[in-house]
C-alpha positions as CSV (number, residue, x, y, z in Angstrom):
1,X,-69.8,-218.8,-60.7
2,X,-73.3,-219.2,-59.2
3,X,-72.7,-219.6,-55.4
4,X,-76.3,-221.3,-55.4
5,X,-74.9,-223.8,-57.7
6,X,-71.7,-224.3,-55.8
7,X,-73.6,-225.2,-52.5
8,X,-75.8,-227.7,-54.2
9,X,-73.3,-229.3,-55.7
10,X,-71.2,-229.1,-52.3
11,X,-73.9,-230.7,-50.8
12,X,-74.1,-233.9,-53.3
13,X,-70.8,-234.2,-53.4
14,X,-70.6,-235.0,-49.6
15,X,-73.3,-236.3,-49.2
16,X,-72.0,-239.2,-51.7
17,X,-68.9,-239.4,-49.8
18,X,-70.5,-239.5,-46.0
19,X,-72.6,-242.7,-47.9
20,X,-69.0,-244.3,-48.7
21,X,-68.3,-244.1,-45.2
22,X,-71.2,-244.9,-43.8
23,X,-71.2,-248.5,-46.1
24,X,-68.0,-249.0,-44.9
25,X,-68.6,-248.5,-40.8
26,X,-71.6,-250.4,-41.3
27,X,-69.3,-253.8,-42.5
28,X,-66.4,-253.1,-40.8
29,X,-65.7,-255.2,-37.6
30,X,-66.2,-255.1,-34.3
31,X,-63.5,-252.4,-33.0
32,X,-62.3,-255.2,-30.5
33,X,-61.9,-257.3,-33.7
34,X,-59.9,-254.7,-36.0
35,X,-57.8,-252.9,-33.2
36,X,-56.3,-256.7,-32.6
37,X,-55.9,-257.8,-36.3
38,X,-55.0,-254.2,-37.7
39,X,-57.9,-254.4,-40.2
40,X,-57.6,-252.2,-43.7
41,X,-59.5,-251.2,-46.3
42,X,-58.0,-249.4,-49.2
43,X,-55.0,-249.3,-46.8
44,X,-57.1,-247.4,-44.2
45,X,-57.7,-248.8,-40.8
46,X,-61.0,-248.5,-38.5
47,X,-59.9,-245.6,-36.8
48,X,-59.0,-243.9,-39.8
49,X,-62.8,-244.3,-41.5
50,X,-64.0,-242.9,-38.4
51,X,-62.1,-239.9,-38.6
52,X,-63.1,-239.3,-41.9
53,X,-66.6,-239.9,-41.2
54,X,-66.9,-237.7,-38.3
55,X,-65.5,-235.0,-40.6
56,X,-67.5,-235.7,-43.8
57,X,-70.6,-235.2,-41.3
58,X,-69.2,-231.7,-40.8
59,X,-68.2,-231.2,-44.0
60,X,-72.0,-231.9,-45.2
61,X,-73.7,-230.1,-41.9
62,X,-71.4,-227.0,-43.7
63,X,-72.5,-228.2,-46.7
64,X,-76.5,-228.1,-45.9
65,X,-76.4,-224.5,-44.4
66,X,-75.4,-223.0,-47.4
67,X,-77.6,-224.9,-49.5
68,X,-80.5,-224.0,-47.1
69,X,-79.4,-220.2,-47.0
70,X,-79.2,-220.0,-51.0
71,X,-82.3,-222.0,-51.4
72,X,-84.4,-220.2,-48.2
73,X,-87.2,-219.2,-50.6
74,X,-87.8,-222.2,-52.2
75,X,-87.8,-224.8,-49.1
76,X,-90.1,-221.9,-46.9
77,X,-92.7,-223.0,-50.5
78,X,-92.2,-226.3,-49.8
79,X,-93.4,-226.2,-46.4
80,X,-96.1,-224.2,-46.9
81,X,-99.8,-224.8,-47.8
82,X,-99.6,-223.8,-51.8
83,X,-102.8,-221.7,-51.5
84,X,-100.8,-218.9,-49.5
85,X,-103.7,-218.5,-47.5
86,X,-102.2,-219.9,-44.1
87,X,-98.9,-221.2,-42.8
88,X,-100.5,-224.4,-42.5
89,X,-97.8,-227.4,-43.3
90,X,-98.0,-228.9,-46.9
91,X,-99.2,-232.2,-46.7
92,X,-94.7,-233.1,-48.4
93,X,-93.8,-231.7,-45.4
94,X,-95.7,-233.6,-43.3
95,X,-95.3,-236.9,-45.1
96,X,-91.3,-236.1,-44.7
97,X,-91.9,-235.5,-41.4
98,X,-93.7,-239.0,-40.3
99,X,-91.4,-241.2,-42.3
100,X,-88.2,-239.4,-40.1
101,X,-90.2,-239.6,-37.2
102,X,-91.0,-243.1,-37.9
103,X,-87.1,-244.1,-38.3
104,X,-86.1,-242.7,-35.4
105,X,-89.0,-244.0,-33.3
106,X,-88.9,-247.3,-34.8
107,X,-84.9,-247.7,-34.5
108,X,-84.8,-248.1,-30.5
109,X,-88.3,-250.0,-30.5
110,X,-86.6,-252.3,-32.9
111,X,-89.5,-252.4,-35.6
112,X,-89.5,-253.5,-38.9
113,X,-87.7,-253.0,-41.8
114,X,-84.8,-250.9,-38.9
115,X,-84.4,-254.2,-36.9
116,X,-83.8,-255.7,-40.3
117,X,-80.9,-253.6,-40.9
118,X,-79.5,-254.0,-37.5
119,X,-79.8,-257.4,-37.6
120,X,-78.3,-257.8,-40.9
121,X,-75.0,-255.8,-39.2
122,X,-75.0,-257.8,-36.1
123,X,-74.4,-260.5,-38.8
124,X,-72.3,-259.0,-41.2
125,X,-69.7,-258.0,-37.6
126,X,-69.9,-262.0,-36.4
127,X,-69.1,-263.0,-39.0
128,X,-65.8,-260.7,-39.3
129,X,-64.9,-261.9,-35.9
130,X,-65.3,-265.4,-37.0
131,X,-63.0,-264.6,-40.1
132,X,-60.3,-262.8,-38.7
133,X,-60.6,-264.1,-34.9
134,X,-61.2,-262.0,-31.4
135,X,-58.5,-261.0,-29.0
136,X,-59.0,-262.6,-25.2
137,X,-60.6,-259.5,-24.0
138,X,-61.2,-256.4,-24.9
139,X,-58.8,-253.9,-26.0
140,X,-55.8,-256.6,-25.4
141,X,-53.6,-254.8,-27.5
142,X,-53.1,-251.8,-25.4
143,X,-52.3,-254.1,-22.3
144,X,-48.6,-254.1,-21.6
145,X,-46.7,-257.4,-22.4
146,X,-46.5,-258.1,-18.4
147,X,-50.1,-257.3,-17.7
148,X,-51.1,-259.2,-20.5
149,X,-48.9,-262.3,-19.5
150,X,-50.8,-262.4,-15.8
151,X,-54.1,-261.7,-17.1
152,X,-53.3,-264.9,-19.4
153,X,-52.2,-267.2,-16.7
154,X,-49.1,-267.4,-18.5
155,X,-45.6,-266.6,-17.6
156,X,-43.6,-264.2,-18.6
157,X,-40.2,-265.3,-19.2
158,X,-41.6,-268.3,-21.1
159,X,-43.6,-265.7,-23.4
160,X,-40.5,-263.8,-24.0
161,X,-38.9,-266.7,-25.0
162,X,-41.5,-267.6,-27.4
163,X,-41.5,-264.5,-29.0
164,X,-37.6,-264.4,-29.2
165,X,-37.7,-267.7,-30.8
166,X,-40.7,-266.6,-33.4
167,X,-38.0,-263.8,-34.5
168,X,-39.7,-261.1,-32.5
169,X,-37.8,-258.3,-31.1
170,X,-39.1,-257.6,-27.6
171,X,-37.7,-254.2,-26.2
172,X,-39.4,-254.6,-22.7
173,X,-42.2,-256.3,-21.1
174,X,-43.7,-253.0,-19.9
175,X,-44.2,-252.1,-23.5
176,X,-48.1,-252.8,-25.0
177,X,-48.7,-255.3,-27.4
178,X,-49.5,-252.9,-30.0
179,X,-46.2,-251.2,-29.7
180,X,-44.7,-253.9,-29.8
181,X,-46.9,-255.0,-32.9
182,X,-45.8,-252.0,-34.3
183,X,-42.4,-252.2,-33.9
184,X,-42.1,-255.9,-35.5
185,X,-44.5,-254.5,-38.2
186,X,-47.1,-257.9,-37.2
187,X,-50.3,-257.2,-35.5
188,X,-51.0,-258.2,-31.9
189,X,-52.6,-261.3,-33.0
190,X,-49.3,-262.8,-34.3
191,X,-47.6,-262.0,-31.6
192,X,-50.4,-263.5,-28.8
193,X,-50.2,-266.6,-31.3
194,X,-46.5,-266.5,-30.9
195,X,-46.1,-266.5,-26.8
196,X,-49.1,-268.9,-26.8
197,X,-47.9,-272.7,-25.6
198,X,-48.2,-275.2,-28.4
199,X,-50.3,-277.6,-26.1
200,X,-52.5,-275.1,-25.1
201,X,-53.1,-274.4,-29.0
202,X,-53.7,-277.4,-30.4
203,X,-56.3,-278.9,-27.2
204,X,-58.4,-275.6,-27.1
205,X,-61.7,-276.5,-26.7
206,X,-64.6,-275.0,-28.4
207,X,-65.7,-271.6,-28.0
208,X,-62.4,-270.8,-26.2
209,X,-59.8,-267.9,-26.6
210,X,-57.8,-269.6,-28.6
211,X,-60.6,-271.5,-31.1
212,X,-61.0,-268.6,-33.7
213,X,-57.2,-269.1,-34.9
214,X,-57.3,-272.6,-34.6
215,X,-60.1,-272.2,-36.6
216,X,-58.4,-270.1,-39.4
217,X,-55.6,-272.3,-39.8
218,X,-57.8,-275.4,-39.6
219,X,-59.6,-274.2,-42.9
220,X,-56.4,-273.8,-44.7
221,X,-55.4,-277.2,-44.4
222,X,-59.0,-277.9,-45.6
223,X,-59.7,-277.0,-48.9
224,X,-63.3,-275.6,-50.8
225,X,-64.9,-275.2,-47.4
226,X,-66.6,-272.9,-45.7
227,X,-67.7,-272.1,-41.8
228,X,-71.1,-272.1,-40.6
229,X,-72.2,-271.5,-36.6
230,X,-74.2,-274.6,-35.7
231,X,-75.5,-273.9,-32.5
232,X,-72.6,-273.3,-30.4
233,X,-70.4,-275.2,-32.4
234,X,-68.6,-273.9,-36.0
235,X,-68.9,-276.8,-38.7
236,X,-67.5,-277.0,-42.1
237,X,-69.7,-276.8,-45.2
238,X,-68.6,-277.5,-49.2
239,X,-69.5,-274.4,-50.7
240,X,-71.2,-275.9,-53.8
241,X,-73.9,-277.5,-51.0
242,X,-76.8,-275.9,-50.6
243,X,-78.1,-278.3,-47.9
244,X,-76.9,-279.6,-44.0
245,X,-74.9,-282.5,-45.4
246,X,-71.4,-282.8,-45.2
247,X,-71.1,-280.8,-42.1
248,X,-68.1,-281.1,-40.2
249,X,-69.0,-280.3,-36.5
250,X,-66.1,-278.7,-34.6
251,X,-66.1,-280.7,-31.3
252,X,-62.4,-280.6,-31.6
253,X,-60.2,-278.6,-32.9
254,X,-57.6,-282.0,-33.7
255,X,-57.5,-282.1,-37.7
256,X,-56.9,-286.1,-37.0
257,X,-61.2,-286.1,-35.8
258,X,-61.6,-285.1,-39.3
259,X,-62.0,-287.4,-42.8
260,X,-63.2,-287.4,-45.8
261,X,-65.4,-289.2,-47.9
262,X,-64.3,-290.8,-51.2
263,X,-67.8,-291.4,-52.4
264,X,-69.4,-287.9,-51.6
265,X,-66.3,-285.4,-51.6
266,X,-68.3,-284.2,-48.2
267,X,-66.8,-284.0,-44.9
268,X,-68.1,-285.6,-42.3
């Protein structure tokens, strides 16, 4: 075996597995988003393509050094003026050079075609948060069930009740949502939907806590549809439209402020 041949190859192969994980991290949601629904993909959660991200990149830094050292020779020719004469840059290294510097300069100046990219994650994340729904603040999960009960303005024994009466085994209320998530094999979104009081979920008001699960179940009761932010407001769209008819504006979440039309299919 060729240990030249054996570090290249080392090298693609990471380098084709770091760019699996990097597609992924750029799509996956916010971390306040996944932490509180327990998002997967291929059965691994946020935290889990991080890890393996972290050590790909170390993997491939390993990966590059031997390549480098094996191919030392040929990359000093590369960066070299071909006429030998000087150590003056080649004009590939140079080009190299500016388009790096360029990327990294541009990134935090926000220049196109970076800002592009950014902006197309900034989208890609809202719109995860919008599909699977945000917690009330930050990192709620890892609140106990007390802490989290007092922070809500609601109390405690009525939550306990609410979860005992949803089928959910609540060991103490100093325990954290997301051991208590764990233990009822739910996430911390079911249970917060659970302890929630049914008034409270069925008059929340746009753009409140409680809007982005109303919001889910809302679309399931109405079929071939699909959300779209207006403004500040979230309104229903046909899929097979293509234009701004047949919106259905969300200024309240009551399923009774909704109809549709016989004529046009289109709600309105």
């Amino acid at each position: 075996m060729k240990l030249r041949r054996i570090a290249s190859l080392f090298l693609l192969v990471s380098t084709l597995f770091l760019l699996t994980t990097s597609l992924v991290l750029y799509v996956v949601p916010q971390g306040r988003v996944a932490y509180w629904t327990h998002w997967r993909l291929w059965g691994f959660t946020k935290t889990d393509w991080t890890n393996l991200h972290i050590n790909l990149g170390l993997l491939m830094l390993v990966a590059a050094g031997l390549h480098v050292y094996y191919n030392w020779r040929a990359i000093v020719s590369y960066l070299t003026h071909r006429s030998r004469r000087s150590r003056i840059l080649s004009g590939d290294f140079i080009t190299a050079l500016v388009l790096t510097a360029f990327v990294v300069v541009g990134t935090p100046l926000g220049l196109p075609p970076m800002r592009w990219v950014l902006n197309l994650n900034e989208s890609v994340k809202d719109a995860a948060s919008q599909r699977y729904g945000e917690p009330p603040y930050g990192h709620a999960e890892l609140s106990t069930l007390e802490t989290f009960a007092r922070r809500m303005e609601l109390d405690l024994s009525a939550v306990m009740e609410r979860l005992s009466a949803a089928g959910f085994v609540v060991s103490s209320s100093q325990a954290t949502l997301e051991d208590l998530a764990a233990a009822n094999r739910v996430t911390p979104q079911a249970l917060y939907n659970a302890m929630a009081p049914p008034s409270e979920k069925a008059e929340a008001p746009p753009g409140s806590r409680l809007q982005a699960q109303a919001r889910r179940s809302w679309r399931i009761s109405v079929p071939n549809t699909t959300w779209m932010s207006i403004g500040s407001s979230p309104c229903l769209l046909p899929r097979d439209s293509r234009s701004t008819r047949g919106r259905l504006c969300a200024t309240s979440l009551r399923t009774k402020d909704c109809h549709q039309t016989k004529s046009t299919n289109e709600y309105v």
